[in-house]
SELOVO-595333 format. One record per atom (N, C-alpha, C, CB): residue in one letter; x, y, z. Coordinates in steps of 0.1 Angstrom, whole numbers, plus 2048, in hexadecimal, padded with zeros to 3 digits. Glycine has a CB too. Layout:
AXYZ...
//
This chain:
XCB5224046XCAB22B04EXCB1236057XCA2222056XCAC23F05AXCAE24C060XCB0244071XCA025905CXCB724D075XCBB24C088XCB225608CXCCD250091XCA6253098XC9F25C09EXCAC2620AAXC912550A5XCAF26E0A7XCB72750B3XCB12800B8XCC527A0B0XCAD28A0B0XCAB2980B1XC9D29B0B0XCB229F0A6XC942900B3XC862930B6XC8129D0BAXC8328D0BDXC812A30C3XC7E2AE0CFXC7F2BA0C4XC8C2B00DEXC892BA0BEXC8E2C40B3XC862C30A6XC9D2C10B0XC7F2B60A3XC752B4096XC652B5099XC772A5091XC622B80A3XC572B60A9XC512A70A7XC4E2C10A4XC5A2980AAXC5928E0ABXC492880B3XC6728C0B0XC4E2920BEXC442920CBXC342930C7XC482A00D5XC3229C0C0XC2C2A10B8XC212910B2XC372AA0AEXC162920B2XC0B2830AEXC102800A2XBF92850ACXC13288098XC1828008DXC1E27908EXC1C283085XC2A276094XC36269092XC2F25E096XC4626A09CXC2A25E0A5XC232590ABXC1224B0A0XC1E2690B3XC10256097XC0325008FXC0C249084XBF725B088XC1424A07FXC1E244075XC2123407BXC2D24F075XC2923608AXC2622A08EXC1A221090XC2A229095XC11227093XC02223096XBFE21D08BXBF822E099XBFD223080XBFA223071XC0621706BXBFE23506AXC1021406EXC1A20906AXC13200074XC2C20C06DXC121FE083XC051EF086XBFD1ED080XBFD1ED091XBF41F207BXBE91F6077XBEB1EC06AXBE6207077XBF41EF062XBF81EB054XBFD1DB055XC051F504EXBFD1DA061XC081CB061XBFA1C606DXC201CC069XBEF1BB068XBE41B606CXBEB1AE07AXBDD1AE05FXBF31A4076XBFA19807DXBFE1A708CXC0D18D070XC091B0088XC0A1B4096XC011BF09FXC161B9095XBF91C2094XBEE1CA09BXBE31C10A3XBE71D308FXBE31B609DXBD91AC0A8XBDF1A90B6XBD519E0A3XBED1AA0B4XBF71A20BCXBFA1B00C9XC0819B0B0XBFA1C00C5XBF51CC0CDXBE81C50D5XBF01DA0C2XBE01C50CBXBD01C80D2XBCE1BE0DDXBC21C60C7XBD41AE0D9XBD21A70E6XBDE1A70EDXBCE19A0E4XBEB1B10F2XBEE1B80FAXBE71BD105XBF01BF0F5XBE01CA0FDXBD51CD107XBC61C8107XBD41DA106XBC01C0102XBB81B7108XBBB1B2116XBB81AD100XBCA1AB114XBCF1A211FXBD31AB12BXBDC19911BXBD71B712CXBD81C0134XBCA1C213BXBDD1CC12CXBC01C7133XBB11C813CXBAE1C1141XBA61C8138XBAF1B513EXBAD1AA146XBB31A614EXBAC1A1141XBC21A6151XBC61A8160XBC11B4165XBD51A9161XBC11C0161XBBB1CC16BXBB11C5170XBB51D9166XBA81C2167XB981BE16EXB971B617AXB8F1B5165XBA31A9177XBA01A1182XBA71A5191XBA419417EXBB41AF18DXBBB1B619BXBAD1C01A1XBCC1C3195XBA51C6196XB9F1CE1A1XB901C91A6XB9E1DC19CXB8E1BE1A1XB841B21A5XB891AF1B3XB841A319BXB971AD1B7XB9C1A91C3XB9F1B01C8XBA41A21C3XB9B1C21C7XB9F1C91CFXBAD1D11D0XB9C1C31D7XBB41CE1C4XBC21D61C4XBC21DB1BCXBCE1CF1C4XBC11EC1C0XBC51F41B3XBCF1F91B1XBBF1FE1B1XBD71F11A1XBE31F019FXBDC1F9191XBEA1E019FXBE8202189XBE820817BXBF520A179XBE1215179XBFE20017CXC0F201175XC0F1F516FXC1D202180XC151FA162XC131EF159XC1E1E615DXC131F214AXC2C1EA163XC301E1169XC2B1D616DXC351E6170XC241D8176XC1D1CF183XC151C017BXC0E1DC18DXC121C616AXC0A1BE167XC161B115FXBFD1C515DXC0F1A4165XC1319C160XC0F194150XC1219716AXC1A192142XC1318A138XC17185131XC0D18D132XC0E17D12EXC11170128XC1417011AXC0816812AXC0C178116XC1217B106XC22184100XC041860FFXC231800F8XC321870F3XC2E1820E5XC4317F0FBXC3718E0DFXC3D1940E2XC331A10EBXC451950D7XC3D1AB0F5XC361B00FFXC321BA0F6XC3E1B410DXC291C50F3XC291D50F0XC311DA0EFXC241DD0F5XC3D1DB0FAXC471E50FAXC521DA0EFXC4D1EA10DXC531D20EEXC5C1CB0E5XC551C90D4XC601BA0ECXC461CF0D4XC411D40C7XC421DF0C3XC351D20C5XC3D1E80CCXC441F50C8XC4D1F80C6XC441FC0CDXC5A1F40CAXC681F50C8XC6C1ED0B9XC711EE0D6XC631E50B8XC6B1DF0ABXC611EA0A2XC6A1C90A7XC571EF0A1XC501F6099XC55201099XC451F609BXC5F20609FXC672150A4XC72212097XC712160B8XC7A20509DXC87205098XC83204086XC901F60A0XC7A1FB080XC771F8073XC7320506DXC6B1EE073XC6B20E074XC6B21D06DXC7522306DXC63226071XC7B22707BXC8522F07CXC9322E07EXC81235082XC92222083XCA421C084XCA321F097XCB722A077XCAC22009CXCB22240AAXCAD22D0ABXCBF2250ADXCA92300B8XCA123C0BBXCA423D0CDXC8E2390B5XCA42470D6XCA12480E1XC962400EAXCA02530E0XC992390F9XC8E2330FDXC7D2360FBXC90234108XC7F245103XC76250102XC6E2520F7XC7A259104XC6E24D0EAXC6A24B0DEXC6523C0E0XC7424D0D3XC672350E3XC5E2250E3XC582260EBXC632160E6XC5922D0F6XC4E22D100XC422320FFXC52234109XC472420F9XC3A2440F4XC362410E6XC392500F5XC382380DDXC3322E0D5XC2B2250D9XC3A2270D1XC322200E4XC2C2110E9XC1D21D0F0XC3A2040FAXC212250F6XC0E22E0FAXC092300EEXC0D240103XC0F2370E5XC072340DAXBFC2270D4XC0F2350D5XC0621C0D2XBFD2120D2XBF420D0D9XC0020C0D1XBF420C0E3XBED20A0F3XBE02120EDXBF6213105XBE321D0EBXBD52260ECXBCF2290DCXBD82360F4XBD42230CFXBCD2210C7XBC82130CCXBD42220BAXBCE2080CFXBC71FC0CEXBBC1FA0D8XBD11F10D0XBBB2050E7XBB12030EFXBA320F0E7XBB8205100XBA72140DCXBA121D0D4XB982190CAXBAA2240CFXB9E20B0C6XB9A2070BDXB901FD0C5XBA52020B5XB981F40CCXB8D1EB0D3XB831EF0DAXB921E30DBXB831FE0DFXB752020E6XB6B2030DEXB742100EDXB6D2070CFXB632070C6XB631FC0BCXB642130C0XB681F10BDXB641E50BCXB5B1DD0C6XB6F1DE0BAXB601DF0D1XB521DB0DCXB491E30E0XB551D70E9XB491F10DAXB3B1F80DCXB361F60D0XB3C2080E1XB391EE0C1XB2F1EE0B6XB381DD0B1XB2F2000A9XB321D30B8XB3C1C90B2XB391C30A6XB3D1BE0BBXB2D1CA09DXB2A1C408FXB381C7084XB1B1CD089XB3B1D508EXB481DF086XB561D8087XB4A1EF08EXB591CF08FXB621C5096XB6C1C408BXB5B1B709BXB7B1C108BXB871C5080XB851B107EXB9B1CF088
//
């Protein structure tokens, strides 16, 4: 497999690379459920920090229980397409996924007959 280096230079940045990975969760059922309740479990801490009055939005801050984490799914979904790659590339993978899977699940709970 190819080394991501010269991204910037491929228009990497660019949504296509980005949907490739999206499109590889997507294909693999087991880790795309294992994304979505990621961020399930994410909302659900937000909800209850700002039930108590703390408005927190660093994902740092959030504590979880599930693993493997997102950022250690994206990175293996980085490395399996593309081999080694720059941080700055999983990062914005791992947003990638975040925001298909909270993409997906908004319109699973706004039409749950449609539900995966």
């Amino acid at each position: 497999m190819a080394e991501i280096r010269y991204l910037a230079n491929r228009d990497f940045y660019k949504d296509d690379g980005f949907e490739r990975i999206v499109a590889a969760a997507k294909a693999n059922a087991g880790r795309w459920l294992m994304i979505k309740e990621r961020v399930v479990e994410k909302r659900a801490i937000k909800a209850q920090l700002l039930r108590r009055g703390v408005g927190v939005d660093e994902d740092h801050l959030f504590p979880t229980d599930l693993t493997p984490r997102i950022a250690e799914l994206a990175e293996g979904l980085v490395s399996a397409i593309f081999g080694s790659c720059p941080p700055e590339i999983r990062s914005r993978a791992q947003v990638a996924l975040i925001e298909a899977a909270e993409s997906e699940l908004d319109g699973e709970w706004a039409h749950p007959s449609r539900g995966a």
